[in-house]
KOLDO-567994 format. One line per 8 residues: for each residue x, y, z of C-alpha. Coordinates in nm, 3 decimals. Each point is the difference from the previous one (the first is absolute). Layout:
<pts>
X,Y,Z; ...
</pts>
This chain:
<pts>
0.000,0.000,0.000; 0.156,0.332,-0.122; -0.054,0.338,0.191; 0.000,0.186,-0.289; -0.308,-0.004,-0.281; 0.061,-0.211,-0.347; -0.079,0.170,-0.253; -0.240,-0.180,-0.264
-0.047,0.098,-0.382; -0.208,-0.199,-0.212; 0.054,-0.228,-0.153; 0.158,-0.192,0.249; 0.254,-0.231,-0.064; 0.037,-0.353,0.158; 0.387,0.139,0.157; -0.204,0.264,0.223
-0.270,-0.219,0.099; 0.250,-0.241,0.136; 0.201,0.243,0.179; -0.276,0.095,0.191; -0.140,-0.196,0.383; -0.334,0.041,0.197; 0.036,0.330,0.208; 0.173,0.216,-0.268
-0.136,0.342,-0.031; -0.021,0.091,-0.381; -0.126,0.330,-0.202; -0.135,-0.060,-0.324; 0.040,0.234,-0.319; -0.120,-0.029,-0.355; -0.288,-0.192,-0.129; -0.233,-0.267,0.199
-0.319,-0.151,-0.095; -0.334,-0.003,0.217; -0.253,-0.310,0.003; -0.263,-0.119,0.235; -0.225,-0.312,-0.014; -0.190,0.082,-0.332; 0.326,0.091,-0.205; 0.169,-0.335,0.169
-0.280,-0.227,-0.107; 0.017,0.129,-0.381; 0.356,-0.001,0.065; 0.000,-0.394,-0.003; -0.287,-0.018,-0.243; 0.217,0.147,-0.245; 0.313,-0.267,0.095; -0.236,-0.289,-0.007
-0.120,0.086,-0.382; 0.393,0.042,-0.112; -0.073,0.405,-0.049; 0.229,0.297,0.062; -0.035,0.179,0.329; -0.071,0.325,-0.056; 0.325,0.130,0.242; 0.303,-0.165,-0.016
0.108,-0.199,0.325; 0.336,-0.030,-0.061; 0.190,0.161,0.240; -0.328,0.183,0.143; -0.122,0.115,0.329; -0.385,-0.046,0.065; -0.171,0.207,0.220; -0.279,-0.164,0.178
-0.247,0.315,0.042; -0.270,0.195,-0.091; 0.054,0.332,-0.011; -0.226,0.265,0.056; -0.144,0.257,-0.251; 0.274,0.288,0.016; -0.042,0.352,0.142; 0.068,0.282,-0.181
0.378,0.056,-0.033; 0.079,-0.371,0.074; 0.045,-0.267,-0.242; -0.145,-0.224,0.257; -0.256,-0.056,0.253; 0.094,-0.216,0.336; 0.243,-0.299,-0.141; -0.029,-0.230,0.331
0.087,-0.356,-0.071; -0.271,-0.264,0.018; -0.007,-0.318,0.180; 0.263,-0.296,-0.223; -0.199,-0.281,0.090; -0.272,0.076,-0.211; 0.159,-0.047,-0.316; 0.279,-0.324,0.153
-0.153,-0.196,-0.263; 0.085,0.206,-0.261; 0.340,0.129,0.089; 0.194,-0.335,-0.099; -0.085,-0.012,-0.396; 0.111,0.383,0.001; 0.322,-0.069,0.162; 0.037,-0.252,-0.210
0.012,0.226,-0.308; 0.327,0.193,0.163; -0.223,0.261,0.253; 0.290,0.108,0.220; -0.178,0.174,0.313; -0.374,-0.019,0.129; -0.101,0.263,0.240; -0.271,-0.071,0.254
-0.058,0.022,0.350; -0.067,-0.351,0.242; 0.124,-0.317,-0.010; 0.046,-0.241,-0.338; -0.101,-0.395,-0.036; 0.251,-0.274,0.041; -0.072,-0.053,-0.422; 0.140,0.429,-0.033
0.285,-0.033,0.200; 0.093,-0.315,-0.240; -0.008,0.166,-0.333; 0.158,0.319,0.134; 0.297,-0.213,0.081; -0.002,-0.238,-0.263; -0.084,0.307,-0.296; 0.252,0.225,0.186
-0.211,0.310,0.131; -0.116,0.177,0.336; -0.307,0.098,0.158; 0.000,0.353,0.146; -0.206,0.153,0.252; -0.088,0.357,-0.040; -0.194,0.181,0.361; -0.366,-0.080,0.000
-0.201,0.326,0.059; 0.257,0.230,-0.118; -0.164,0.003,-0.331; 0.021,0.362,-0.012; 0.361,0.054,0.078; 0.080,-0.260,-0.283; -0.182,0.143,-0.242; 0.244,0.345,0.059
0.216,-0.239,-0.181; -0.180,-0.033,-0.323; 0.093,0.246,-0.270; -0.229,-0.169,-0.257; -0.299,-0.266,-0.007; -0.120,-0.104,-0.343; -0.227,-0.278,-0.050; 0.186,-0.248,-0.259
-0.322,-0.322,0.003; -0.321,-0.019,0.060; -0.147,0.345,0.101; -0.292,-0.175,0.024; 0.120,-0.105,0.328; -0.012,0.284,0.168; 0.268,0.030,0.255; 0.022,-0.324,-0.052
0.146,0.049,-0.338; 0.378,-0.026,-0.049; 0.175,0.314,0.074; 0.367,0.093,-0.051; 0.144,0.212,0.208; 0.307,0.216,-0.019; 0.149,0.013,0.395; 0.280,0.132,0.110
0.132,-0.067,0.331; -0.269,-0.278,0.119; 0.084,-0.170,0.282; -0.046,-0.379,0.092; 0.122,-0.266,0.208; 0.095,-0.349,-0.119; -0.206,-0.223,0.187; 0.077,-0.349,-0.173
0.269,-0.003,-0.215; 0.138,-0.228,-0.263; 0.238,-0.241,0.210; -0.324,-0.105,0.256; 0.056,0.272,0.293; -0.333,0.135,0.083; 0.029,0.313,0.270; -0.376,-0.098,0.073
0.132,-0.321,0.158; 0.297,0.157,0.139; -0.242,0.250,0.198; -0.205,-0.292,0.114; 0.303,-0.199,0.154; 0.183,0.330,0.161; -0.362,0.031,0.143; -0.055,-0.332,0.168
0.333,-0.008,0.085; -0.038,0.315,0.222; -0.349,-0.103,0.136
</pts>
């Protein structure tokens, strides 16, 4: 665990993801991708028929959020992360297809932690209910699929500066876990 920041530019190469272990602090710059449950279940629609995604996953950082209509001024509305669970069952296919980083908040399934390690990539947690302090970090939010969606939809955004912690990372450590033992240990 490093006191100072990584820094992360998509798209992210399998070198960085490997240097980095549950409890780093990292700060994100360039461009990630949004998704919720909607965009994740047409997601693997689209894999299961053989057709192109409509963003490419290589090397790509997926947001799980929904973010808020923006104020005037801002590109973005609150950006708080949504809960990962709710789209475990979707996550492995996309790592699969070279997804790098997945940023959530909560815990992952035994079946994520597996294909992060085995596909090389981490989960990040960004702070639940600081959706409006993230979204500070959001110069520009474009739909790029399915505006149908609503917030829903898949947005890229343009951030400069976001900040995460890896939670599980791509050799099996999982701070989640680590918290848990420190914390029984002490009770």
């Amino acid at each position: 665990m490093s006191d100072k920041p990584a820094i992360l530019t998509p798209p992210i190469d399998s070198e960085t993801i490997h240097g980095l272990t549950a409890g780093d602090r990292v700060l994100i710059t360039g461009s990630i991708y949004t998704a919720r449950d909607a965009a994740h279940r047409r997601m693997i629609e689209i894999i299961e028929k053989g057709e192109s995604l409509p963003v490419e996953l290589d090397g790509a950082v997926l947001y799980y959020v929904g973010p808020t209509p923006a104020s005037p001024g801002r590109a973005t509305g609150s950006a708080g992360p949504t809960t990962s669970s709710r789209v475990d069952r979707y996550t492995p296919p996309l790592l699969a297809r070279g997804l790098r980083v997945v940023i959530g908040k909560g815990d992952r399934s035994p079946e994520v932690m597996a294909a992060l390690q085995e596909h090389g990539a981490v989960y990040l947690a960004a702070v639940g209910g600081a959706g409006a302090l993230l979204a500070e970090k959001v110069s520009v939010a474009e739909v790029v699929a399915w505006p149908e969606l609503g917030t829903e939809a898949i947005h890229r955004f343009e951030v400069a500066g976001f900040p995460a912690i890896v939670v599980m990372d791509s050799h099996g450590g999982n701070l989640y876990a680590i918290g848990r033992a420190r914390y029984r240990r002490q009770a």
